[in-house]
Each structure stands twice: as structure tokens, then as C-alpha cells.
FIKOL-678685 format. One line per field, with one value per atom (N, C-alpha, C): residue in three letters; z, x, y; residue number from 1. Coordinates in nm, 2 decimals, padded with zeros to 4 digits. Each point is the difference from the previous one (the first is absolute). Layout:
res: c(ALA; ...)
Z: c(Z; ...)
X: c(X; ...)
Y: c(Y; ...)
n: c(NUM; ...)
***
This chain:
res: c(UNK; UNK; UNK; UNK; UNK; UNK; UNK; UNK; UNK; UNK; UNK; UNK; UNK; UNK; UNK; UNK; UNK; UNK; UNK; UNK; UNK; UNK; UNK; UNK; UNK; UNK; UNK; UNK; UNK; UNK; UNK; UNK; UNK; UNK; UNK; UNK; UNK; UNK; UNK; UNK; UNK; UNK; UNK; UNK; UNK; UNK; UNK; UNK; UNK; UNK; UNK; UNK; UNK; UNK; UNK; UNK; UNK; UNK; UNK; UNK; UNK; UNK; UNK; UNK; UNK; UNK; UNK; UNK; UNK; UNK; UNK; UNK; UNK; UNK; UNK; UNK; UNK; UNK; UNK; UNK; UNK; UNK; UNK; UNK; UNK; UNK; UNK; UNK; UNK; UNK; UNK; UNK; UNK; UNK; UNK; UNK; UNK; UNK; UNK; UNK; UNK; UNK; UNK; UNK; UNK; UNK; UNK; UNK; UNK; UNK; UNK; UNK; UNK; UNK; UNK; UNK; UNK; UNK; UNK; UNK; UNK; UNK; UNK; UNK; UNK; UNK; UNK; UNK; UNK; UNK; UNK; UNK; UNK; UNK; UNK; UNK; UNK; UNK; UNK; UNK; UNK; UNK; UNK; UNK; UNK; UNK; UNK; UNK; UNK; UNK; UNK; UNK; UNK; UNK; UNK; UNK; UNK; UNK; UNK; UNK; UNK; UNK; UNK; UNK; UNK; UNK; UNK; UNK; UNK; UNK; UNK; UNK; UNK; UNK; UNK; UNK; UNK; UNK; UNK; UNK; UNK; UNK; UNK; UNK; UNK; UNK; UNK; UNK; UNK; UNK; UNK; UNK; UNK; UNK; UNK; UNK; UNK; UNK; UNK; UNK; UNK; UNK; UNK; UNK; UNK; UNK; UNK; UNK; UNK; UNK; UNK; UNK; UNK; UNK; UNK; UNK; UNK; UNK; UNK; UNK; UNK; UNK; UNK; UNK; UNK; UNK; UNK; UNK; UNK; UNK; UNK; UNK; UNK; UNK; UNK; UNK; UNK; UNK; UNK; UNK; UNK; UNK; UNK; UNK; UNK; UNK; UNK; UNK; UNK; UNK; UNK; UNK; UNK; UNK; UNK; UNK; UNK; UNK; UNK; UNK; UNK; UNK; UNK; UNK; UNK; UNK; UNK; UNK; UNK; UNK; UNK; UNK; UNK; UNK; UNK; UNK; UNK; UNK; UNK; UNK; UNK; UNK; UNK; UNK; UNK; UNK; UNK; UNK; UNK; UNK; UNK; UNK; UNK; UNK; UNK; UNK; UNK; UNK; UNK; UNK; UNK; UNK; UNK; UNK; UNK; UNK; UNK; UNK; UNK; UNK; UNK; UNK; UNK; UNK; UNK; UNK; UNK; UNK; UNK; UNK; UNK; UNK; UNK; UNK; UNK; UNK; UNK; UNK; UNK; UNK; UNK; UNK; UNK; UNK; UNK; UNK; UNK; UNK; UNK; UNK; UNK; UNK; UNK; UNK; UNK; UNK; UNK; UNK; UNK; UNK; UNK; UNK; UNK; UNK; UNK; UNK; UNK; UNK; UNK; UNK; UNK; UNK; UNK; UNK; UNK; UNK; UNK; UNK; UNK; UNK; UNK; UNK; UNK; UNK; UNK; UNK; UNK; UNK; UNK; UNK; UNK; UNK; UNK; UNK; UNK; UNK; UNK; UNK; UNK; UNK; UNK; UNK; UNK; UNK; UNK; UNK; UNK; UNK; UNK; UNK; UNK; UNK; UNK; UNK; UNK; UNK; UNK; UNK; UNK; UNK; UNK; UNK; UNK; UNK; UNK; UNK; UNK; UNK; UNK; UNK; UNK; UNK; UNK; UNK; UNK; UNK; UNK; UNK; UNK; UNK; UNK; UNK; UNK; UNK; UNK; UNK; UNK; UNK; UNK; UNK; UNK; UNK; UNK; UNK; UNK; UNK; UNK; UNK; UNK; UNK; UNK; UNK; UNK; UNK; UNK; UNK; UNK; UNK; UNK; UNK; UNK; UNK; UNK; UNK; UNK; UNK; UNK; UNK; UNK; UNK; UNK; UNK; UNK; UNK; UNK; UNK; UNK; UNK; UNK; UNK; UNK; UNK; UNK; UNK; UNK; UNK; UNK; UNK; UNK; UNK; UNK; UNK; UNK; UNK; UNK; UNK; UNK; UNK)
Z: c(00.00; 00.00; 00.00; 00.08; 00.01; -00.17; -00.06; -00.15; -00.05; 00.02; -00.08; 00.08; 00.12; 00.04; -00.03; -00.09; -00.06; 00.17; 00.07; 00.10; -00.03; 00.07; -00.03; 00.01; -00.09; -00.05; 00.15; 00.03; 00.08; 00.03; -00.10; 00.01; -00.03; 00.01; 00.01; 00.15; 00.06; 00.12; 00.10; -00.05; 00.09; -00.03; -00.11; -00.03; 00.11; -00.02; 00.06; 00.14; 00.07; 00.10; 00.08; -00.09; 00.01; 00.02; -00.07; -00.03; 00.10; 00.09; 00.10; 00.14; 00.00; 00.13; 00.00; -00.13; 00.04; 00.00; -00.08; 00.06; 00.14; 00.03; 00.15; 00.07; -00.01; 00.06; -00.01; -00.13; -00.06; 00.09; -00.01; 00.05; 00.22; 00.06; 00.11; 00.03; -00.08; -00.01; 00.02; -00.12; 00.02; 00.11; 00.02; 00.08; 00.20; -00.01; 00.12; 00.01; -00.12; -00.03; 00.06; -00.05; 00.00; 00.17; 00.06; 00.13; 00.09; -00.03; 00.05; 00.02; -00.06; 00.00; 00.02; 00.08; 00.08; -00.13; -00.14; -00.07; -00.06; -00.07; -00.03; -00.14; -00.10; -00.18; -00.02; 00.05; -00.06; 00.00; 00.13; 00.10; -00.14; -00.05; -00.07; -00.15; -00.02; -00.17; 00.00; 00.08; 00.02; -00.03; 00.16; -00.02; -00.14; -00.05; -00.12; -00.10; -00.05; -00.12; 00.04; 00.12; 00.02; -00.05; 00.05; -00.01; -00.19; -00.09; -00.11; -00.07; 00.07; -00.11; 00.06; -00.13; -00.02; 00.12; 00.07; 00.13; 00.14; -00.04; 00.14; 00.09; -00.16; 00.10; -00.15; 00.04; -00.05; 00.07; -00.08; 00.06; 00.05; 00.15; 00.03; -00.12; -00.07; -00.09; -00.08; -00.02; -00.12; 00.04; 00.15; 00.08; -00.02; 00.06; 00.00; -00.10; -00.13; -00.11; -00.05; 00.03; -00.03; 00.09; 00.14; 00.07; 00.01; -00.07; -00.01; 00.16; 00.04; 00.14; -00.03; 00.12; 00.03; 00.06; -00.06; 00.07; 00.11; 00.09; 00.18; -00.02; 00.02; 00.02; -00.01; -00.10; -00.03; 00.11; 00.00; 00.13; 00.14; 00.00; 00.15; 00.01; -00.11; -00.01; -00.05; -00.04; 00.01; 00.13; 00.08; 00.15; 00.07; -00.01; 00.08; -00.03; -00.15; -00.04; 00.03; 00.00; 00.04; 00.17; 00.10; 00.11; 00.04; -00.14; 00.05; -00.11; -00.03; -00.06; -00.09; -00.13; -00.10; -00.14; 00.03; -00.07; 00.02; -00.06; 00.07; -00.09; 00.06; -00.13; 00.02; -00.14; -00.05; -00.07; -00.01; -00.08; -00.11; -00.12; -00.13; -00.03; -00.07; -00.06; -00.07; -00.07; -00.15; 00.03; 00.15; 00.02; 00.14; 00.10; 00.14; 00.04; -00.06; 00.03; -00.04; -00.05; 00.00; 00.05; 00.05; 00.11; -00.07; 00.03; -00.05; 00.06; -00.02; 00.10; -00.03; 00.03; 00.01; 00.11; -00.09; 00.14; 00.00; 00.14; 00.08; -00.02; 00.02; 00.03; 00.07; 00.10; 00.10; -00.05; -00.05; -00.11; -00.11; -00.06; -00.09; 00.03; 00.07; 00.14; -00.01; 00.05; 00.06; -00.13; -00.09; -00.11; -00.07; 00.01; -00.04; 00.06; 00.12; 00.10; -00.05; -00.03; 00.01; -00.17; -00.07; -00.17; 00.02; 00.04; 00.01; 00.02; 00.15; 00.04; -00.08; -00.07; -00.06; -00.14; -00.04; -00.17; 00.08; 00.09; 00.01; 00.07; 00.03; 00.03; -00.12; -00.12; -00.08; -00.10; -00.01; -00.07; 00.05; 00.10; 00.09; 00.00; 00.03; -00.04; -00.11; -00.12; -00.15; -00.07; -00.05; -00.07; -00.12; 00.16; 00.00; 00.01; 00.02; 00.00; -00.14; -00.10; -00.17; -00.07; -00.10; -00.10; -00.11; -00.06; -00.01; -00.12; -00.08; -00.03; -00.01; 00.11; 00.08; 00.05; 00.05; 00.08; -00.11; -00.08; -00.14; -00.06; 00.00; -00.06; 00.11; 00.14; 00.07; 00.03; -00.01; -00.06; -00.13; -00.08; -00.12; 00.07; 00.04; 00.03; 00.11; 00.07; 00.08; -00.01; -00.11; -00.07; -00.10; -00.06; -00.09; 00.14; 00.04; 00.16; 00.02; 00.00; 00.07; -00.12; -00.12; -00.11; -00.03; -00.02; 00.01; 00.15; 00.10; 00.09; -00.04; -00.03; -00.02; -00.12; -00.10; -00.10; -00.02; 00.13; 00.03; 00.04; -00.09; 00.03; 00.12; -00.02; 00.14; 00.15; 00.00; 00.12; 00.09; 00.12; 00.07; 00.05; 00.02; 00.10; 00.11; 00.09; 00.15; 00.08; -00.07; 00.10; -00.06; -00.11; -00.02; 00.02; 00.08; 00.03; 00.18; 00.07; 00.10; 00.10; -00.04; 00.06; 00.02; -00.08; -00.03; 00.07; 00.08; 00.05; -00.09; -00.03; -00.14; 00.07)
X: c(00.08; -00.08; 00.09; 00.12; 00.07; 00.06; 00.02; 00.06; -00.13; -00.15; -00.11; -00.01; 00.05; -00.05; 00.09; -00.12; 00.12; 00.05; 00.10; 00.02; 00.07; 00.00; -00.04; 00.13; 00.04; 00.13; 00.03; 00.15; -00.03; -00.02; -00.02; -00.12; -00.12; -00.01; -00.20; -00.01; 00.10; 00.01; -00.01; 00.10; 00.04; -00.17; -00.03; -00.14; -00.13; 00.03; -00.11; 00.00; 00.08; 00.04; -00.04; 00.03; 00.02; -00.20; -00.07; -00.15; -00.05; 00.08; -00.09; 00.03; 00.16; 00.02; -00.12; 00.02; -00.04; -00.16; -00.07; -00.15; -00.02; 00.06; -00.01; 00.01; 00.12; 00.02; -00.11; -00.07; -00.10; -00.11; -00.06; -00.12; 00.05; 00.11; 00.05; -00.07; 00.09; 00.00; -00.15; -00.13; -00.14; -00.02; 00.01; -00.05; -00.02; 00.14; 00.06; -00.08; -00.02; -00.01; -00.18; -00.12; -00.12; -00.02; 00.12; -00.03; 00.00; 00.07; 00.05; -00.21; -00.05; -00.13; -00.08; 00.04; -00.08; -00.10; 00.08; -00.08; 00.14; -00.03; 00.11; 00.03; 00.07; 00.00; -00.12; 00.04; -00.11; -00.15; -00.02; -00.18; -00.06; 00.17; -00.02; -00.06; 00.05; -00.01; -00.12; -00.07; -00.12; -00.10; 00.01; -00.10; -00.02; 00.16; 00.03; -00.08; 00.01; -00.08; -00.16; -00.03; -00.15; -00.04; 00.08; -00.08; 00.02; 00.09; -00.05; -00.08; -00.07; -00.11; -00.13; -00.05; -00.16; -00.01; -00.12; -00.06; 00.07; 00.18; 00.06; -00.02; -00.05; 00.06; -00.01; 00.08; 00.05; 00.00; -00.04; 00.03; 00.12; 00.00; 00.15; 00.07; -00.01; 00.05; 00.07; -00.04; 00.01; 00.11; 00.00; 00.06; 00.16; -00.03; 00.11; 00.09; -00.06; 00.04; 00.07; -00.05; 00.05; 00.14; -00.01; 00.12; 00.08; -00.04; 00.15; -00.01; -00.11; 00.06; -00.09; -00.02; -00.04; -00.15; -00.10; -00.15; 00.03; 00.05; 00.02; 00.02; 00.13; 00.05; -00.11; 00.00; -00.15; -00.07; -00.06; -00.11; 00.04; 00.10; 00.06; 00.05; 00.02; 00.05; -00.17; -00.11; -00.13; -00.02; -00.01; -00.03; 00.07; 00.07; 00.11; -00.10; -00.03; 00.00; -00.15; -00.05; -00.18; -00.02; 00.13; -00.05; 00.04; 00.09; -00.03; -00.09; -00.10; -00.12; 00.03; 00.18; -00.04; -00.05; -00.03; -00.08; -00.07; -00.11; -00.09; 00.03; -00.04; -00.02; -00.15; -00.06; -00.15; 00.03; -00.15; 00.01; -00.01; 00.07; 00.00; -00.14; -00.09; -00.14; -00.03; 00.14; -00.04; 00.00; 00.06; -00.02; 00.09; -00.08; 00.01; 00.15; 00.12; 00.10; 00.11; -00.03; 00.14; -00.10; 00.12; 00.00; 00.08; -00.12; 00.08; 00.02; 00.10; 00.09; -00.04; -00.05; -00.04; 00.04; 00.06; 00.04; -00.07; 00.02; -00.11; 00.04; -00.11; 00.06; 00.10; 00.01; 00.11; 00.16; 00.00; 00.07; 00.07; -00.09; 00.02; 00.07; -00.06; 00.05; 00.13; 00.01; 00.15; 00.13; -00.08; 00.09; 00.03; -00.07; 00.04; 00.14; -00.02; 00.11; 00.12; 00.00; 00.11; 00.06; -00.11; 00.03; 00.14; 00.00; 00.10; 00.10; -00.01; 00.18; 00.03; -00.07; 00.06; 00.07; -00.06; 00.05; 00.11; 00.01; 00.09; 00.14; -00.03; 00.12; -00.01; -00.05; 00.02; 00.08; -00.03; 00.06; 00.17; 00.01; 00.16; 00.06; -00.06; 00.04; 00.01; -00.06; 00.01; -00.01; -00.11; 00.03; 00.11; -00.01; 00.07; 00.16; 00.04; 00.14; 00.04; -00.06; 00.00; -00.01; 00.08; -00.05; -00.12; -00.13; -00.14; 00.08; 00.09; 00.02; 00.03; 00.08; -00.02; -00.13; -00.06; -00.09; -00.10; 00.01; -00.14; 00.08; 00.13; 00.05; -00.04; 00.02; -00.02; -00.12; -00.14; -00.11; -00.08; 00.08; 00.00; 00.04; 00.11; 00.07; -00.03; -00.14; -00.01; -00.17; -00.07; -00.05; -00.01; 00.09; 00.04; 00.03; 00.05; -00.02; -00.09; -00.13; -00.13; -00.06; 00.03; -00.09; 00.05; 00.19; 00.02; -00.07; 00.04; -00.10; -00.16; -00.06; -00.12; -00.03; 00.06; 00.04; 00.05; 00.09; 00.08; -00.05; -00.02; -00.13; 00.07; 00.15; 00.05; -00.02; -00.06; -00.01; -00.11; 00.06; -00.06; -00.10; -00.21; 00.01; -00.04; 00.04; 00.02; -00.13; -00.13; -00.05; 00.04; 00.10; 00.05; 00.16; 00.06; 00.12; -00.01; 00.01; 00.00; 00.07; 00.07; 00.14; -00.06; -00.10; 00.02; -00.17; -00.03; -00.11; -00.04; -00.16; -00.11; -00.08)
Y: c(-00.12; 00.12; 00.13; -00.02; 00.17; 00.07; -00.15; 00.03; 00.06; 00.01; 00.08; 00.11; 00.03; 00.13; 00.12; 00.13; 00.08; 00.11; -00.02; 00.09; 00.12; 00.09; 00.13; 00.07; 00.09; 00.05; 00.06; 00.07; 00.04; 00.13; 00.05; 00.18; -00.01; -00.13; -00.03; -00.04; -00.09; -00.01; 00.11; 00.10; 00.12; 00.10; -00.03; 00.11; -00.06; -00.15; -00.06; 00.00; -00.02; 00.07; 00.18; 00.05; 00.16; -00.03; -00.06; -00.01; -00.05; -00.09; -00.05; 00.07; 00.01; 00.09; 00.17; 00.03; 00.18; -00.04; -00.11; -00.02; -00.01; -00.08; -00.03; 00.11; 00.07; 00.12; 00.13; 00.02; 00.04; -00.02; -00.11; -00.06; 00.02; -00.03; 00.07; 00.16; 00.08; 00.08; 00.15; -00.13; 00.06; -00.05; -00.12; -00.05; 00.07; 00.06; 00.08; 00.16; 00.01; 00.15; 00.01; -00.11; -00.01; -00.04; -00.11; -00.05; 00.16; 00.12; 00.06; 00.10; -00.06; 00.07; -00.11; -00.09; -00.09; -00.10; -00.04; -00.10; -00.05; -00.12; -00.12; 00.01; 00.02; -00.02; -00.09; -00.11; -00.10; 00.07; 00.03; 00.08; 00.09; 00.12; 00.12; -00.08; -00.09; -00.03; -00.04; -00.12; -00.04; 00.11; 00.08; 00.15; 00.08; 00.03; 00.08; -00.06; -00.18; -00.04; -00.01; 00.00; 00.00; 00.19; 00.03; 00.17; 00.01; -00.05; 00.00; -00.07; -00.11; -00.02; -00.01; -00.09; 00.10; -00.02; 00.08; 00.03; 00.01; -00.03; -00.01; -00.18; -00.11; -00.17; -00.06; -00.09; -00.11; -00.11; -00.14; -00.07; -00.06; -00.11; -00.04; -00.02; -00.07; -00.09; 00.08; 00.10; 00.12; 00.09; 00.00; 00.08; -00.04; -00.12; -00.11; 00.00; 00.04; -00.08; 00.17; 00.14; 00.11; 00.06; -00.09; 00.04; -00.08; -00.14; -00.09; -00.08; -00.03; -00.02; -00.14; -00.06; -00.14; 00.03; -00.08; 00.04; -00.02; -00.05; -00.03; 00.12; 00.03; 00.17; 00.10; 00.00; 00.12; -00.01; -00.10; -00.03; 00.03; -00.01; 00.05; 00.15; 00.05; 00.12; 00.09; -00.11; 00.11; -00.02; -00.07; -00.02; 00.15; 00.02; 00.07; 00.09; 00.06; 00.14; -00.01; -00.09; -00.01; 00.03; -00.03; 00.02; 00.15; 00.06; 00.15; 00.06; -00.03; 00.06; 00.03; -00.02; 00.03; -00.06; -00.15; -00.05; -00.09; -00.05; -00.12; -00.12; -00.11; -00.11; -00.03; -00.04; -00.04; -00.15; -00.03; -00.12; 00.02; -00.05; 00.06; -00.03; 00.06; 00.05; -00.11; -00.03; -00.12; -00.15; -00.02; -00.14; 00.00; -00.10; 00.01; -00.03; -00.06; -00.05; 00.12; 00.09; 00.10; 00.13; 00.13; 00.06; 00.12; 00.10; 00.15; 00.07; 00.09; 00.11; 00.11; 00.07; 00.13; 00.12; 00.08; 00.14; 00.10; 00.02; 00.09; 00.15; 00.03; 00.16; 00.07; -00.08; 00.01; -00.04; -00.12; -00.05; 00.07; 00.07; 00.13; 00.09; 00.03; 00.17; -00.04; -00.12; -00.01; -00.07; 00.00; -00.02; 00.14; 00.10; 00.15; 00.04; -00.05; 00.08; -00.10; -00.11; -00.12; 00.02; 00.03; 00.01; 00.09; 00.13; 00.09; -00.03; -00.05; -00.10; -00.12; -00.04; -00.13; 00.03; 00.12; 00.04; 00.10; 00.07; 00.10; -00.13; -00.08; -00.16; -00.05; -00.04; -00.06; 00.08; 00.14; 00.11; 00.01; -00.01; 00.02; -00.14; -00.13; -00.14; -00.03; 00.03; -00.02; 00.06; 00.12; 00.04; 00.11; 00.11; 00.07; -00.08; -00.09; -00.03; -00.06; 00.04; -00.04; 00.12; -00.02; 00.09; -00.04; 00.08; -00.04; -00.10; 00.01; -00.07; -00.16; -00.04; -00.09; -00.04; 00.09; -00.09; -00.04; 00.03; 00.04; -00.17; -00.03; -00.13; -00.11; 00.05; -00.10; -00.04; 00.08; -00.02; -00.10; 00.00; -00.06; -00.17; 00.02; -00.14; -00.06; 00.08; -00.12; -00.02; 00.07; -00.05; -00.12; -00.04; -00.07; -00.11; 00.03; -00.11; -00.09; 00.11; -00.03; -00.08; 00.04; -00.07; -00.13; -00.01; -00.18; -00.06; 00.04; -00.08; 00.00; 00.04; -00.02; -00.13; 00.05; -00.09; -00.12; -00.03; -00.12; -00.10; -00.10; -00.12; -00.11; 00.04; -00.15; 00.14; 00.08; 00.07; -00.05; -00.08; -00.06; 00.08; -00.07; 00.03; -00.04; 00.09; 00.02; -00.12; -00.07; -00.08; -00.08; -00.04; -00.14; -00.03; 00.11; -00.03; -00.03; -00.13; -00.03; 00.09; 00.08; 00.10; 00.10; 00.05; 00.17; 00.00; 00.14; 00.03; 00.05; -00.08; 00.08; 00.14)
n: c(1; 1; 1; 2; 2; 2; 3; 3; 3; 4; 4; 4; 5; 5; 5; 6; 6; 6; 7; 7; 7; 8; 8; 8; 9; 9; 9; 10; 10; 10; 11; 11; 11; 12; 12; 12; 13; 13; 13; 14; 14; 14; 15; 15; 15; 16; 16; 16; 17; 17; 17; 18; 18; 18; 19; 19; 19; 20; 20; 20; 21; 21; 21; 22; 22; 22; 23; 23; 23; 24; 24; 24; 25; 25; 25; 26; 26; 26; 27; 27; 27; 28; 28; 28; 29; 29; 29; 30; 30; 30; 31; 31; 31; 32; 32; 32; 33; 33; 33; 34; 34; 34; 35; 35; 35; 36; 36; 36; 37; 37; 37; 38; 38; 38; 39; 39; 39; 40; 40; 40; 41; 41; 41; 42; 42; 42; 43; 43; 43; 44; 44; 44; 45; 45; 45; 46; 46; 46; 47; 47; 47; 48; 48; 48; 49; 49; 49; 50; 50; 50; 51; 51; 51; 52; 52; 52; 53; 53; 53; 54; 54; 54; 55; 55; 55; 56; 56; 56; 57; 57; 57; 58; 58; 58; 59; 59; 59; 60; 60; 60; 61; 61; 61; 62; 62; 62; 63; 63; 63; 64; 64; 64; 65; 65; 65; 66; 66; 66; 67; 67; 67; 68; 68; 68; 69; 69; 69; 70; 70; 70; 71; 71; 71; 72; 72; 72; 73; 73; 73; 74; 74; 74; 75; 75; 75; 76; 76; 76; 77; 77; 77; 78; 78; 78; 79; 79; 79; 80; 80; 80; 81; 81; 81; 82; 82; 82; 83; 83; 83; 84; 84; 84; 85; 85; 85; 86; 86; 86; 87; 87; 87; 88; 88; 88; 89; 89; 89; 90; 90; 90; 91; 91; 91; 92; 92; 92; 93; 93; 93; 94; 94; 94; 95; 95; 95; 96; 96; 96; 97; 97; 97; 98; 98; 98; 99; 99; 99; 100; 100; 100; 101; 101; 101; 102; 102; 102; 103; 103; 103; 104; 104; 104; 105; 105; 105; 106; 106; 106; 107; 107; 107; 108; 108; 108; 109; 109; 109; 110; 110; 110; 111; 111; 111; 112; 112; 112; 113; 113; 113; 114; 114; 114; 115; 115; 115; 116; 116; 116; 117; 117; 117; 118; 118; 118; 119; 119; 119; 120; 120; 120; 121; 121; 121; 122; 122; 122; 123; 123; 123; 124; 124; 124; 125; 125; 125; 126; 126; 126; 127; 127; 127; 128; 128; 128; 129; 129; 129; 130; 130; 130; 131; 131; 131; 132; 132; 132; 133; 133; 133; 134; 134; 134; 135; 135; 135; 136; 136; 136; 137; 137; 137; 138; 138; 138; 139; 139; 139; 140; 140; 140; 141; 141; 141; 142; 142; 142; 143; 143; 143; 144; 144; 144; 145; 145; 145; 146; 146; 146; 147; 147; 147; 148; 148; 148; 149; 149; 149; 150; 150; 150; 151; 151; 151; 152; 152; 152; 153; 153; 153; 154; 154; 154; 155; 155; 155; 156; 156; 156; 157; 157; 157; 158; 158; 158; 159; 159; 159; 160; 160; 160; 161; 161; 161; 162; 162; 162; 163; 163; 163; 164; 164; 164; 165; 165; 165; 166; 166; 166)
***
């Protein structure tokens, strides 16, 4: 098998690298900046994709599947945000076994105040440390990211890999 694996020059190594350390650091980084106003990256993204669509819910599933996280997660991370009133969960309308998230007004309120700190930390963590040039390529490329994964028919998933939480 190691004779078929093409491994990676070593300025694809050194780039790939440079890609995982400064996400990490990145994702740190919000992450610190949002706790510092008493909510989590993960809490913010949730809230953030409910307040854009239709009516302010989505269902779990939907949710799940827009922030990259695991439906457990979600569910424990809408619990949290549901026992501070900023969003509820419902039974989905269309059929009794899935459950929609919907944010409250309260919910809202408090994503106004959080919207600000999070772009004025993402502005000083990313963007601003590029030129628009850059960031307008690195945009492109990690797009092109998102669409082989989507595309990529051996990409496992997640309830049929015994390892990985669906």
C-alpha cells in the first residue's frame, strides 16, 4: 500500500501544516474572544444560522449539517442556549420524530450585541491580517474544498463509520 500513496512534497507538508496549526489557532482565537461575552464559538454559529433563515428555525438536522457539528452536539449546545431563553426547541410541523430550533427574541437581542464582537475578532484574527487579495484566493480555495468534499463519493458517512460520532 505505501508504494500507491502519493505523500506530500515537502512544501505541501510545510503548507498543510501552516493550515492546520493557524485554524486551530483561528478557531482558539474566536473562540476566546465570544467566551469573553459569556457565549461559546460553537453557541454563536448555531444562534448566527438560526437568525438567518426563514422565520428564525431550522431544523436539528439542518442545523447540524450547516455547522459541521454532530447532531448530539447540537442538542447539547441547543439545551444550554434554551435554558437561557435564547432559543426553544418544537416538534417539527411535518412529522412527529424531528425537532425545530427556533430563536427567541431574547435570542436575537443577544445576538445583536454578540454580532459586533465576533466580526470586529474575526476582522483582527483574519481578515484584516491578509491582503483582500489573498483572502479573495483563499476564499476561492477553500471553496473548491467544500465542493470535492461534497462531491467525493468514498466520503464516509458519519452513522456508518463505527468511530466517528453521527
Amino acid at each position: 500500500m505505501a508504494e500507491t500513496v502519493r505523500w506530500l512534497s515537502e512544501d505541501e507538508q510545510s503548507s498543510w501544516r501552516a493550515y492546520l496549526r493557524a485554524s486551530r489557532e483561528l478557531d482558539a482565537a474566536l473562540d476566546r474572544d465570544l467566551h469573553c461575552h459569556g457565549i461559546s464559538l460553537s453557541e454563536y454559529e448555531l444562534v448566527s444560522m438560526l437568525s438567518e433563515a426563514d422565520g428564525g428555525r431550522l431544523r436539528m438536522s439542518a442545523v447540524a449539517d450547516l455547522i459541521v457539528q454532530s447532531r448530539s452536539r447540537v442538542t447539547h449546545t441547543a439545551a444550554r442556549l434554551e435554558r437561557r431563553g435564547w432559543v426553544a426547541r418544537r416538534p417539527a410541523p411535518d412529522d412527529g420524530r424531528g425537532v425545530v430550533l427556533e430563536l427567541t427574541d431574547e435570542g436575537r437581542g443577544a445576538l445583536e450585541h454578540l454580532a459586533v464582537a465576533h466580526v470586529e475578532s474575526v476582522r483582527r484574527h483574519f481578515v484584516d491580517v491578509m491582503s483582500p487579495e489573498l483572502f479573495r484566493a483563499l476564499g476561492e480555495a477553500m471553496r473548491a474544498v467544500d465542493e470535492a468534499y461534497d462531491a467525493d463519493p468514498t466520503t464516509p458517512d458519519p452513522t456508518q463509520c463505527p468511530t466517528m460520532d453521527a
